[in-house]
N, C-alpha and C positions, 0 to 999 in steps of 0.2 A: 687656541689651537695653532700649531705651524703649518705652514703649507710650505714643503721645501721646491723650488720650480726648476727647469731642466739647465738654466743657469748656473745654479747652484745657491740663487739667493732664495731670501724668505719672507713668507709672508704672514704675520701672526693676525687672528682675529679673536676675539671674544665670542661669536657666535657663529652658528653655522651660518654658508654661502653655497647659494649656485655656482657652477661653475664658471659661467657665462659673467656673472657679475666678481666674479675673482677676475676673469681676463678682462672686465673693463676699468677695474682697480690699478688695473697693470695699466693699460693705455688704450683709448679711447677705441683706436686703431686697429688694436688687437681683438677688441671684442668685435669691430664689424667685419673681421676675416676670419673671424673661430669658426669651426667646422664639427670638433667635439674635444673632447677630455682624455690624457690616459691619465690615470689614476691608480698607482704602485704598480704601472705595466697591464694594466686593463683599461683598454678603449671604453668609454661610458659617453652619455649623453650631454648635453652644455646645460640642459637643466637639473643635472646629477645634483644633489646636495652634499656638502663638503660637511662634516662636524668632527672629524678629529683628525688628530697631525697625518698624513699622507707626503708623498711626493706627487708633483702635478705636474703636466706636461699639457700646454693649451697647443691643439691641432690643428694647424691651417690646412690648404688645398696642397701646401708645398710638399707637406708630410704626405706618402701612400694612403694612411689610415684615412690623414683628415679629406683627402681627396675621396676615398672610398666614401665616407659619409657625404659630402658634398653629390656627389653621384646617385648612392642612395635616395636623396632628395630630388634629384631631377628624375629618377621611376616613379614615385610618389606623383610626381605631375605629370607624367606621362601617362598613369592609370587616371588618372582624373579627367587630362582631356582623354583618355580615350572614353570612360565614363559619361562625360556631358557629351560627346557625339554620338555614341553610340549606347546606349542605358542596359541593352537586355547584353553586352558584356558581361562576361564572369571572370571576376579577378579572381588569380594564382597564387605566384610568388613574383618579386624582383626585384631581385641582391643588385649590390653593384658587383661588377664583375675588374678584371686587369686591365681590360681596356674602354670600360663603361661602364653599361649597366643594361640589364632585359626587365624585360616584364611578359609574363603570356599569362592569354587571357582566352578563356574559351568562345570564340569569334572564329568566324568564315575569316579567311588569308586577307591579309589587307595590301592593298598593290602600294605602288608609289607618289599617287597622287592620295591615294590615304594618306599615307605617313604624313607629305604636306601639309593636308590639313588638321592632320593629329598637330603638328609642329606648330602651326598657326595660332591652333588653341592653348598649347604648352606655353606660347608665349603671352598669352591674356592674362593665364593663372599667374604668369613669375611677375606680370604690370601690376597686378593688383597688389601682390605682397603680403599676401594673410599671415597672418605669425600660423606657425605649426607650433600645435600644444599636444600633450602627450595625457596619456590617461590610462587608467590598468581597471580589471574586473577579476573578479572569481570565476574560474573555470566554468560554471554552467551557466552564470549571466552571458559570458563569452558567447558561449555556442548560442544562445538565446538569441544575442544581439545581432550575429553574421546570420542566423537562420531567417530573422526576422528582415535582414538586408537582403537575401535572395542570394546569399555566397556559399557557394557548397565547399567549394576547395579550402576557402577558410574556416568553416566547419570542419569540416574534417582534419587540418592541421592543428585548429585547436585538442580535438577529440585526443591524437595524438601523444597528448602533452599530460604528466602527472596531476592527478581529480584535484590535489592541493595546488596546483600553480593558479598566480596570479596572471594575468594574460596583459600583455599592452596592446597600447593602441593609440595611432597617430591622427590627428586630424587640420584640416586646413582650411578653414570655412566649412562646408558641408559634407566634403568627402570626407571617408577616416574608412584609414587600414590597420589591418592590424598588422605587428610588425615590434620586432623587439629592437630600435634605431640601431645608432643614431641619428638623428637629422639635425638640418639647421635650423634656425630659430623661426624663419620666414621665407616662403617662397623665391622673397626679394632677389639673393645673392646669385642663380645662378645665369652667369653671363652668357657663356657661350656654347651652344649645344648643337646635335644632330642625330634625327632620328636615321640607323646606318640600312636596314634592312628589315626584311619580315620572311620568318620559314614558320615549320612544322616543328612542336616537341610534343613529344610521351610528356604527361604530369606522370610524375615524379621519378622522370626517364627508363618507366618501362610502357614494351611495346602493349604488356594485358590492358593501360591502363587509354585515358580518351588520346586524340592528339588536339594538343592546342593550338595558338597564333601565338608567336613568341617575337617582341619588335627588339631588335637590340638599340640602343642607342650612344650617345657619350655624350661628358660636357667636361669643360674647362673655363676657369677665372677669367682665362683673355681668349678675345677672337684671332689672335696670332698665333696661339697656340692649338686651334680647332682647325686655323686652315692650313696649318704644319701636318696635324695628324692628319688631315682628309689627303694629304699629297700622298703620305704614307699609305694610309689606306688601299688606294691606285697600285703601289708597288708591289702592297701585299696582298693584293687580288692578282697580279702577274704575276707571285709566288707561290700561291695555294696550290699543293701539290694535286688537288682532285681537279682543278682545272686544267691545271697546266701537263700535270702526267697523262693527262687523256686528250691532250691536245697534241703530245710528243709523240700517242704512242706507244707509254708505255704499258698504261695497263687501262683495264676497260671493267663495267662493271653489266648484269645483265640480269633482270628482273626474273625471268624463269628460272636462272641457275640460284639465286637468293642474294640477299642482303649481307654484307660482310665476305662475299665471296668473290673474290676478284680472280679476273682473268688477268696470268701477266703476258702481255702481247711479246714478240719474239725480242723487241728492244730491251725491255724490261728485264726480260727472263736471261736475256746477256747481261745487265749490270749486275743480277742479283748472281749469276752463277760466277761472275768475275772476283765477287765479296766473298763468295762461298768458298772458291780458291785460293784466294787471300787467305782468308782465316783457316782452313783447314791445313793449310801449307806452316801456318807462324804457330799454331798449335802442336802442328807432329815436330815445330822445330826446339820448342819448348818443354818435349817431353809426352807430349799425351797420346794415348792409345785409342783408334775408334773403333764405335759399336756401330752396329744396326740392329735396332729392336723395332719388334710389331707397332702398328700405330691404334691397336687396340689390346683389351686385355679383359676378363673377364672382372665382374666386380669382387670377388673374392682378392685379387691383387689390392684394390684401392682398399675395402674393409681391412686389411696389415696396414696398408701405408699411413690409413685414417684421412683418404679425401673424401671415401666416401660420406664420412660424418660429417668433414670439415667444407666439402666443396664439389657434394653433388651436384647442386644447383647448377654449378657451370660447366656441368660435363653433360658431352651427347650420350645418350646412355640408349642401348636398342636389346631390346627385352623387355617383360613386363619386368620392372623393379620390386613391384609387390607382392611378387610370386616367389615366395623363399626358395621353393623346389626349382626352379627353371632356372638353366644356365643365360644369366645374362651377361650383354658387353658392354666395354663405354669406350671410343677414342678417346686417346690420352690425352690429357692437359699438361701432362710436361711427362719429362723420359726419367727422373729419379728412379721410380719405382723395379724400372725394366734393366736399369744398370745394375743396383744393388746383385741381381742376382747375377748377372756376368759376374759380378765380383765374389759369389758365392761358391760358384763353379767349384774351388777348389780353395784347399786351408791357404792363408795368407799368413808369412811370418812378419814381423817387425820388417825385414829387412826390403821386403818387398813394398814397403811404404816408403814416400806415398805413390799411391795409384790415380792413374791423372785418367779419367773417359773422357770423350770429346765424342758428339756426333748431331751431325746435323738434322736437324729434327723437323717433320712436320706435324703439329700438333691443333687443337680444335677447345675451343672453349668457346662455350654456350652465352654470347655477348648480347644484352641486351639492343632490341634495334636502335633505342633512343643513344647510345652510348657509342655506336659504331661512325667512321665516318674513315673515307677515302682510304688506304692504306694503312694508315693508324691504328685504326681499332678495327678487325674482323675477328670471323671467326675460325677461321684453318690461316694459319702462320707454320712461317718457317725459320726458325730459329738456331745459332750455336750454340746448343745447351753442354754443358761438362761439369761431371760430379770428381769431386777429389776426396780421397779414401787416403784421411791419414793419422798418424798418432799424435795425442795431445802434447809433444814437442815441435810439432813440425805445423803447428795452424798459423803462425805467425808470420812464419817465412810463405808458407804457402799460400795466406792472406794475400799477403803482400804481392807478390808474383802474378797474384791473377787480377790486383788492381792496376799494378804495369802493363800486363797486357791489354784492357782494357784501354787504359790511359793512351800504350803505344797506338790501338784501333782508331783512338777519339783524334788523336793528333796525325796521324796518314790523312785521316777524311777531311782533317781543317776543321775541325767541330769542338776541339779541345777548349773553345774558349763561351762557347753556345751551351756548357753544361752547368749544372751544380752537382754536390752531392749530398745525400740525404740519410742518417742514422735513420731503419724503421723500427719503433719497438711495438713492443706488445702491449694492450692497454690491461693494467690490472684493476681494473673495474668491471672487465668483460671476461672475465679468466674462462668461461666456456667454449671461446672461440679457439683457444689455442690447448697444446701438447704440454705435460709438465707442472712444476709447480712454480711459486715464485722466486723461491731461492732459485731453482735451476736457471729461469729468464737472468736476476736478477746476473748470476755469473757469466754466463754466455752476453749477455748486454754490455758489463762489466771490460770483456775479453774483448769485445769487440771496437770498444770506446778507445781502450789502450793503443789496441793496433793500427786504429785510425792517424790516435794523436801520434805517434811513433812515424807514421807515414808522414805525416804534415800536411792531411788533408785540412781543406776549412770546409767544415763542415754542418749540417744542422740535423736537430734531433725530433721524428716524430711517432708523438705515442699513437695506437693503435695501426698502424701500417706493417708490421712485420706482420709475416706469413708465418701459419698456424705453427710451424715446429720450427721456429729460428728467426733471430733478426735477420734485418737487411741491410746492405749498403746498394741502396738507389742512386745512379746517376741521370738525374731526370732532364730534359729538356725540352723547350716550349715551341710551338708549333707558328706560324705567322702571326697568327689570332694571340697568341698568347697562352691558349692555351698547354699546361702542364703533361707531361706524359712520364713514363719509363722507359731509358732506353737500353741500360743497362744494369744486370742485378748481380750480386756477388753474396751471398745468405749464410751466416752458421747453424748448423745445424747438430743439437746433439742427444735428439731424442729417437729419430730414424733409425737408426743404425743397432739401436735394443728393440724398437719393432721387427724390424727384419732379419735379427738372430745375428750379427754382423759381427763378425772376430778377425784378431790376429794374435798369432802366438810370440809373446815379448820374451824378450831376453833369459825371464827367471822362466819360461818353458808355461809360464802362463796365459790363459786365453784373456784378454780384453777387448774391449770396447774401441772402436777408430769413434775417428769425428769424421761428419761429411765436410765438405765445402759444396755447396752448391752454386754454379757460376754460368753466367752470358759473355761471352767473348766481345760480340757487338749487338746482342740481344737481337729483336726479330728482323727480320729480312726486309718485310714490307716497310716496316717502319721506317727504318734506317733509309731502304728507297725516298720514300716522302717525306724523309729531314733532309736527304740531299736535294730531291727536288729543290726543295725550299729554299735551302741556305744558297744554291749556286745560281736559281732562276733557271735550270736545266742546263746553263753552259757547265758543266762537271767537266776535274779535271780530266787531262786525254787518256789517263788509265783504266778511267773508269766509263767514257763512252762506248756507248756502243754500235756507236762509227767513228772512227777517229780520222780518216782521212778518206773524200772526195776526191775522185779524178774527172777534169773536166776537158775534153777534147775540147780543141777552137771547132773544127769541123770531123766531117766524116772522113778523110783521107787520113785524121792524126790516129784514128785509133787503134790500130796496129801496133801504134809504139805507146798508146795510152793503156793497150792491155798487158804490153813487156812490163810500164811501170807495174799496173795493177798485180800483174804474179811475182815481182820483184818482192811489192810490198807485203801481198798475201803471206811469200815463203817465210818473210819472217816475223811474221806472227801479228800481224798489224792487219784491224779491221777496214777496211776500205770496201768502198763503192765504186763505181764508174757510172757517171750519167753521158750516154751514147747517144740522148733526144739531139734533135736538128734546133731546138731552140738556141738564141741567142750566147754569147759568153756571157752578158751581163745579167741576163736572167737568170743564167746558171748560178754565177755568185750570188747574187741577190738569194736564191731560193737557198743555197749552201748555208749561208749567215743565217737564215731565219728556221733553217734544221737546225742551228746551232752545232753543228760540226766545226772542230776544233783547226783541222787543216784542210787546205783546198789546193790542189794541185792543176794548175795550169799547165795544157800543153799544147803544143802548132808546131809551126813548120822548125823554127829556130831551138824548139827545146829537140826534135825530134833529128836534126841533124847533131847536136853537141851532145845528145845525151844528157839535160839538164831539165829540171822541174822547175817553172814557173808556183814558189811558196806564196800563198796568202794564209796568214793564219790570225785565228779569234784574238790573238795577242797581241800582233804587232803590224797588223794590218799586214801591208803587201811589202815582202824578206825579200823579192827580188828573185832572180833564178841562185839555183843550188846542182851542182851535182847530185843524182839522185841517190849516189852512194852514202852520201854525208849527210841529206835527209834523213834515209834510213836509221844512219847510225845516230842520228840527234833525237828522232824522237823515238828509237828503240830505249834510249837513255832515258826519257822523259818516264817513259813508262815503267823501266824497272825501277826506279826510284822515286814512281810514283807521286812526282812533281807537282806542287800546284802551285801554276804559272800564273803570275800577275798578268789581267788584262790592261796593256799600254794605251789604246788606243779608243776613241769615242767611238760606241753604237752610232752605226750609219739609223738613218729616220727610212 
């Protein structure tokens, strides 16, 4: 057989090989840094058996994947010391994850002098060096074998799983999980680890189900690179927007009012209204029209749309539902349904396309607790949603225009380079979940691939993620942690618009069919909040603070002329404060910088005879005095062109 490698050269054998002893064929070297196999593009095991031509790719830690595997292995030890310390634990699951790997286990919360001694142990198991060997069973030996171990969760993941699957299973000396790898050969190899924390998870992230102990941890080859990422780590604990946005001010979260329901405190509720502004401004300037529709609707609206069918589950619904005769409601999970019929109002010709809606939306979707976290995921969001109602000439251009706008949103914020984008299709193996048939997918997918590639997007394609009546183009982006989100969605749609009766009269005086566009300008509010947190550490530029300039009198005699400045700066449109306390100036600064307000206004005796502002600002430390008129006019500039200013100068300690 051949074995062609990612070289491009080759490897011929007479017989089958592991793959492990393919890469020590290769060099001695590479077999004691394999991590696993891809094999024609599928990641497999080092002990995979090779017997006919393939292409191979031997995976180190350098590789994502082989790192992934490598990581995978340090959970496996991680369950095991927590096993030998603790016995009456219940193993779950634990993937390696972007930035490590978890494991939860059903266990009282472990502090931090746990995790240590979890850590202690973890490093006994990788002295020892037991080879990890792999082993498979029939589905009801399976469940036999974890029942008889005292593992529910893996019982039941197996249960899960087709009555003909064969089930694997890892083991290392005495532990063994089950788990379909890869792993590496031997405890041996992993160098450098840390166990990062321990919270609460729902198995299998819903709130009906127990809450477990979930330990996250990581590892890496070299110890230079673990005490890189812990420096990281640091930074990315000052980043995390649920700490740091509740340390600002901006928003707050509160047990009686519920889970995924934030409060945005008056800071907050100025950035997001200042976005709202934004975009509702670049939208009427582009064309679009707005609505205001109810925030609820009876279920008779969703039964046309088909979320009833396709997406009760995530809708608040108030009614009995199982009362056919009783008028029930549901908050909306998104505003298509409510636009369509504005657009119904009256006959639509050709020429009146396309029709652009826009409107700011507060909508509610029934979010699992395990899945909610900080601004990211709730459950009432505030959203720029807009449907586009146009003729199958016009999706192209129209495609296009609301990826620009989009694009134009991601690049004002500075965010343009923190994204990806993502093709979603529809998976035809599941064809229940969705609207249509597959010819129709396969064209509207078809249509949409085009206009991507036309744009010159780079971008990647994934099956089952379109929404039930249309692909998507996802523009996703990752949160401190790493973890993936949505932030913004741009969808075709062309099965809606025959649900809900939807015409326009063309040319030859005949009725057809529009296509919708479904689209997010800068998708939810909250979100976007807690990508800025993140991305800026809360110094955001000065357009979008929500104080942008501090006046700080030397004493009580200056503030007379420190209120002239303050109404100078009010009148024209600029957020400002005045701290009038008797404290020190240098406390006043001090306390200015650590609000992270962008300008700080100095005044006393000499600004208040010349008429001049004493500038310190986030940028460039202390600009020295300014006439206050030239102030005004420099960062009235900053902010209508929305400027983000490079910070010149080192954080004071």
């Amino acid at each position: 057989m051949k074995i062609v490698l990612k070289d491009g050269s080759v490897k011929e054998y007479e017989e089958a090989k592991a793959i492990i002893d393919i890469a020590a064929d290769i060099s001695e070297g590479l077999a004691r840094v394999a991590c696993a196999g891809e094999v024609n593009g599928e990641v497999v095991d080092l002990r995979t058996i090779i017997d006919q031509d393939c292409e191979l790719n031997i995976l180190t830690a350098n590789d994502p994947k082989g790192l992934a595997a490598y990581r995978h292995t340090a959970s496996h030890i991680l369950a095991e010391a927590v096993k030998r310390l603790y016995p009456e634990a219940k193993l779950a699951i634990g993937p390696s994850i972007d930035t490590g790997y978890y494991y939860d286990f059903e266990h009282e919360p472990f502090s931090r002098e746990d995790l240590d001694k979890i850590e202690a142990e973890m490093k006994k198991i990788i002295k020892e060096g037991k080879p990890i060997e792999r082993f498979t069973m029939p589905r009801a030996e399976a469940i036999q074998f974890m029942e008889e171990k005292g593992e529910p969760y893996k019982v039941e993941l197996i249960q899960d799983l087709p009555e003909n699957a064969i089930i694997s299973f890892y083991s290392q000396g005495e532990f063994v999980d089950l788990c379909a790898g890869p792993h590496l050969m031997t405890t041996k190899p992993i160098k450098a680890f840390k166990l990062i924390s321990s919270s609460g998870a729902y198995w299998r992230g819903s709130e009906k189900n127990k809450m477990l102990t979930r330990i996250y941890g990581t590892a890496f080859t070299k110890k230079e690179e673990l005490a890189a990422y812990l420096v990281h780590l640091e930074d990315i604990k000052k980043r995390d927007h649920n700490k740091l946005g509740r340390e600002m001010e901006l928003f707050a979260t509160v047990d009686v009012i519920g889970q995924g329901l934030p409060l945005l405190m008056p800071k907050g509720a100025k950035m997001i209204q200042t976005l709202q502004r934004w975009i509702e401004d670049e939208e009427e300037r582009r064309g679009y029209v707005r609505t205001k529709t109810p925030l609820m609707a009876k279920r008779d609206l969703y039964i046309i749309s088909d979320h009833w069918a396709h997406y009760k589950e995530g809708m608040f619904v108030l009614g009995d539902d199982e009362d056919e005769n009783a008028e029930v409601f549901a908050l909306r999970p998104m505003t298509c349904p409510f636009q369509y019929y504005v657009y119904k109002q009256s006959q639509k010709s050709y020429r009146d396309l396309p029709l652009r809606y826009g409107e700011t939306s507060t909508l509610f979707r029934n979010e699992d607790s395990g899945e909610m976290h900080g601004l990211t995921r709730v459950r009432q969001f505030t959203i720029s949603e807009g449907h586009l109602i146009v003729r199958p000439d016009q999706i192209e251009e129209e495609f296009k225009a609301c990826v620009d706008l989009a694009k134009y949103c991601l690049t004002t914020l500075g965010l343009e380079e923190d994204v990806t984008y993502r093709m979603s299709k529809w998976d035809p193996n599941n064809t229940e979940k969705y609207m249509g048939t597959a010819e129709m997918w396969d064209e509207v997918q078809d249509m949409m691939r085009n206009i991507l590639n036309h744009i010159g997007i780079d971008f990647t394609e994934a099956e089952g993620e379109a929404a039930f009546y249309g692909p998507k183009l996802d523009i996703q982006a990752k949160n401190v942690y790493g973890k993936e989100d949505t932030m913004i969605t741009i969808q075709l749609d062309m099965f809606l618009a025959e649900r809900f009766d939807m015409s326009f009269v063309d040319k030859d005086g005949e009725k057809k069919r529009p296509y919708i566009i479904h689209r997010t300008s800068m998708g939810c509010y909250e979100r976007t909040l807690a990508w800025l947190i993140e991305k800026y550490a809360g110094k955001f530029p000065t357009w979008l603070c929500p104080e942008q300039v501090r006046i700080l009198p030397i004493s009580e005699k200056y503030h007379d002329y420190a209120r002239e400045v303050y109404e100078q700066l009010r009148n024209n449109g600029i957020l400002v404060t005045m701290d009038e306390r008797s404290e020190k100036i240098g406390y006043k600064i001090r306390e200015t910088r650590l609000d992270r307000v962008p300008y700080m206004l100095v005044v006393g005796q000499k600004e208040a005879e010349e008429g001049v502002v004493s500038v310190r600002s986030r940028f460039n430390g202390d600009e020295g005095q300014k006439p206050l008129q030239q102030f005004i006019s420099e960062i009235c500039e900053e902010i209508r062109t929305k400027e983000i200013k490079q910070i010149n100068v080192e954080e004071e300690k």
